[in-house]
N, C-alpha and C positions, 0 to 999 in steps of 0.2 A: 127152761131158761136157766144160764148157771149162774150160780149165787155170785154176787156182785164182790168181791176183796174188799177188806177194811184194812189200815192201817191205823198206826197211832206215832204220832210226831213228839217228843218231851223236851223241849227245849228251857235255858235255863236265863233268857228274858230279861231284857229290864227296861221297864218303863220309860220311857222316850225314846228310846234307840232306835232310830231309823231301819238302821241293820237290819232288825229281824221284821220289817213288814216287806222289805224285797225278797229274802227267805221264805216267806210264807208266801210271796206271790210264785215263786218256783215249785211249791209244793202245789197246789193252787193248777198252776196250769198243766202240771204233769199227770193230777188227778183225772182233771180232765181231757186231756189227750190219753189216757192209758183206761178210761173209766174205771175208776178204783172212789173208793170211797176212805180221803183221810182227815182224821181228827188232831190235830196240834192240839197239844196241853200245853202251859207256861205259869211257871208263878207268879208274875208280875212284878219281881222283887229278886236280885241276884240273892237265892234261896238253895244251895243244892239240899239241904236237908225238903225242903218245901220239896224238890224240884222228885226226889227221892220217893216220897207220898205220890204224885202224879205218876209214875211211874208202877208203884204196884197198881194203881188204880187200872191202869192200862193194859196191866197184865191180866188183873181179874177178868177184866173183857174177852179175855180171848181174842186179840187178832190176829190175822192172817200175816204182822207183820209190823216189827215196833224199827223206830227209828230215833236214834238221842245223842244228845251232845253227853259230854263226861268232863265237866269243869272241875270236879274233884272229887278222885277215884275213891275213898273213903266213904263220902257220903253215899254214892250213887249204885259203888259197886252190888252189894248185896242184891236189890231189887234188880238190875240188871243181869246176874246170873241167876236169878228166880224166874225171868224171861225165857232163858237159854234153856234152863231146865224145864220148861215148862213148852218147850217143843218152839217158841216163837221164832222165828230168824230175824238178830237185831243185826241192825247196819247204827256205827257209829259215824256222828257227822258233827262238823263245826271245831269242835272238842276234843281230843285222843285223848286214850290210855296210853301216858310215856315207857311203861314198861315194857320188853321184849315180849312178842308176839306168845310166846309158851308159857310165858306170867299173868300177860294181861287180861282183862276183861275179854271173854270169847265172842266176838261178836265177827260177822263175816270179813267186814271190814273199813275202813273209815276213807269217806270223802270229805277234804274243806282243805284247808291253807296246810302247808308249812312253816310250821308260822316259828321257828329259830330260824330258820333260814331266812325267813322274812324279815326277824329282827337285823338278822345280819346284813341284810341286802338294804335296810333303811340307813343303819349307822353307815356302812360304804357309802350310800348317795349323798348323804348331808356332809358327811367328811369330805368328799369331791367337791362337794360344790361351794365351800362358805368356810373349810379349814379353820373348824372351831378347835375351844379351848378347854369347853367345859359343857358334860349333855347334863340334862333333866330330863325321865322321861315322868310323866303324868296319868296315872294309872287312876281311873274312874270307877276301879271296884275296891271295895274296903277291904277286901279279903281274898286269900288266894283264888286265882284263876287260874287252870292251865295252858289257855291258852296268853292270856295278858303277860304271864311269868316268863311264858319261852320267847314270846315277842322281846322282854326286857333282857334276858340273857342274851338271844341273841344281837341285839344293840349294846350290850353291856359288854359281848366279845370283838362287836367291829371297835369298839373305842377303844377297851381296853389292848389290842393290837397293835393300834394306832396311838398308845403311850398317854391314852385321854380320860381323865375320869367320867363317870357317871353317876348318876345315884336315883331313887324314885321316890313319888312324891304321890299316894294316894289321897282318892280325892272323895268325896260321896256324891258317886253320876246319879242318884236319885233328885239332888236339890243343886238346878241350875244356878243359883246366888251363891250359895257358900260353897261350890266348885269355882265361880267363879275368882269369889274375897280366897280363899286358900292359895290360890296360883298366883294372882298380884301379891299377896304377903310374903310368900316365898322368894318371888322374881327380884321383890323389894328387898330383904333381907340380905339377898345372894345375888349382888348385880354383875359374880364374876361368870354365871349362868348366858351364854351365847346361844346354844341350842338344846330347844325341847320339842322332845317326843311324845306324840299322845297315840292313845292304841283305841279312838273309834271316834265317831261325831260327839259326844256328853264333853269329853276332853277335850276334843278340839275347840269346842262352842265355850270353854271355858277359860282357855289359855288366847281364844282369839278375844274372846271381851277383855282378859286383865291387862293382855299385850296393849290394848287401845288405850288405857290408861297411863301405858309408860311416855317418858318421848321418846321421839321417832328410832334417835342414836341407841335408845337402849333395848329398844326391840329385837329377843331373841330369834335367829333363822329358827323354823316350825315345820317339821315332817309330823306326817301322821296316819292312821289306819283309815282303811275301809272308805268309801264313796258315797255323800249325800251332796244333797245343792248347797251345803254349807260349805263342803270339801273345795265344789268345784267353784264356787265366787273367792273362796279364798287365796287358790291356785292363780287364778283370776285377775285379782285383786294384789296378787305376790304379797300377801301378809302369811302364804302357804306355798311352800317351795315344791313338794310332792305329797301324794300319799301309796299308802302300798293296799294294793286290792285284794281280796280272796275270792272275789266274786261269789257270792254269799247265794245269787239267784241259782246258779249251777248246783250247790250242795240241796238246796231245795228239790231243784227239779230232778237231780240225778238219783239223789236219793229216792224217792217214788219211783223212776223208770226202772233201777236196778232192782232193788223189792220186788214191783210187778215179774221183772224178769226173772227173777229168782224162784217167784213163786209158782207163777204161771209155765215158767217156759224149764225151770231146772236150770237156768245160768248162773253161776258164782262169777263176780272178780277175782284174779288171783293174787293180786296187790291190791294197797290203795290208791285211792284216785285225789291227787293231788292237784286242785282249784284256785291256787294261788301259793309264791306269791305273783304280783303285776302291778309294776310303777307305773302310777298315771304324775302326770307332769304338765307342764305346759305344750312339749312336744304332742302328745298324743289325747289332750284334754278333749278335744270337740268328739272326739267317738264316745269316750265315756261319759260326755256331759248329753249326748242322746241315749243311752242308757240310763240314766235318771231321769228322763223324762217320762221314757217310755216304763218307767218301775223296775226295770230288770239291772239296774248297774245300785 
């Protein structure tokens, strides 16, 4: 009988995020369609140094095949070319190394968003639709992200284009209150603020409680990241204009089937595999609101 594949998943997590239990149901079912055997690691805590630890850990193990986000290529890089060299084939997911391909982290290669393009494709749709004055975007990690950062340039290049400022306003997505109290003192301070942007549900859920506090006239239009039932009653409800998707269950599942196939079968991608971005709206809300039902959106 042949020995079963192991994998190991290290993702870089944070507590409440809906995000990454769709994530994990993608890995989840592709385990099981592909019978492999995988283990997600997470800090619990946007940690990349923590996130870094989990990662050797992973490699001591020996598997057949590591899989990891790269939220900041300092902390993480070292233990991830201790992978490489250490025979494992890493596929990067969620996450990218932004440097050119001959600099960056050697890893086969990355599936998840495009996520400047993404920024950019969010500040276009809100500037279409509501012809604001002035963005906010609401950033729920206290500290660089790669991925949250190219989301904000790229929103930060449709406006700035568009002759519009911006600016960002992080928040601590660990403590749903004082996400909240930070976004209504801002909103309050700065009532010339029309349109803000949040990059996942933690911001969203905070920008939509301080919004409820203003009145009605002074409520900014609100684009935002990724898809929960928060997303979509908001959408819903039009206190949430659009959000932009990466389909998060894809990086999950693809990530496992590519691996197996790599490993088992000798298949490379020869690019990356790029899962977003994709505006859900009111126009196209009822497919992706069965997609949250069924866990995969």
């Amino acid at each position: 009988m042949a020995r079963k594949l192991k994998f190991y998943a290290v993702t870089h997590d944070i507590l409440g995020d809906v995000f990454w239990e769709v994530f994990r149901k993608g890995l989840t079912d592709a385990a099981g369609r592909f019978d492999v055997d995988v283990e997600h690691l997470r800090p619990g805590k946007f940690s990349p140094e923590i996130q870094a630890g989990l990662i050797d850990g992973a490699v001591h193990a020996r598997p057949d095949g590591l899989i990891s986000t790269i939220p900041n290529v300092d902390a993480v890089e070292p233990s991830l070319c201790r992978a490489v060299e250490a025979g494992i084939p890493l596929i990067a997911i969620n996450a990218a190394d932004p440097r050119p391909k001959n600099e960056r982290i050697p890893y086969l290669f990355y599936i998840g968003g495009d996520d400047t393009h993404a920024g950019v494709l969010a500040g276009r749709h809100v500037i279409g639709a509501v012809s604001p004055k002035r963005g906010l975007c609401v950033d729920h990690y206290m500290h660089d992200h790669i991925c949250h950062s190219d989301r904000y340039r790229g929103f930060e290049k449709a406006f700035g284009d568009a002759g519009l400022p911006v600016e960002r306003l992080r928040v601590p997505g660990g403590d749903a209150a004082a996400c909240e109290t930070a976004v209504f003192d801002h909103l309050k301070a700065h009532p010339e603020v029309d349109t803000v942007l949040t990059l996942g549900p933690p911001g969203a859920e905070a920008v939509l409680g301080a919004t409820r506090l203003l009145e009605p006239e002074k409520r900014p239009a609100h684009i935002t990241f990724d898809i929960a039932q928060l997303q979509i009653d908001g959408i819903r409800s039009g206190e949430i204009l659009a959000t932009v998707d990466s389909q998060q269950y894809l990086q999950g599942f693809f990530s496992v089937q590519t691996m197996w196939m790599h490993v088992a079968m000798g298949f490379t991608m020869a690019d990356d595999i790029f899962t977003g971005p994709v505006v859900v709206d009111a126009h196209n809300l009822d497919k992706a609101a069965e997609g949250v039902r069924a866990g995969i959106r």
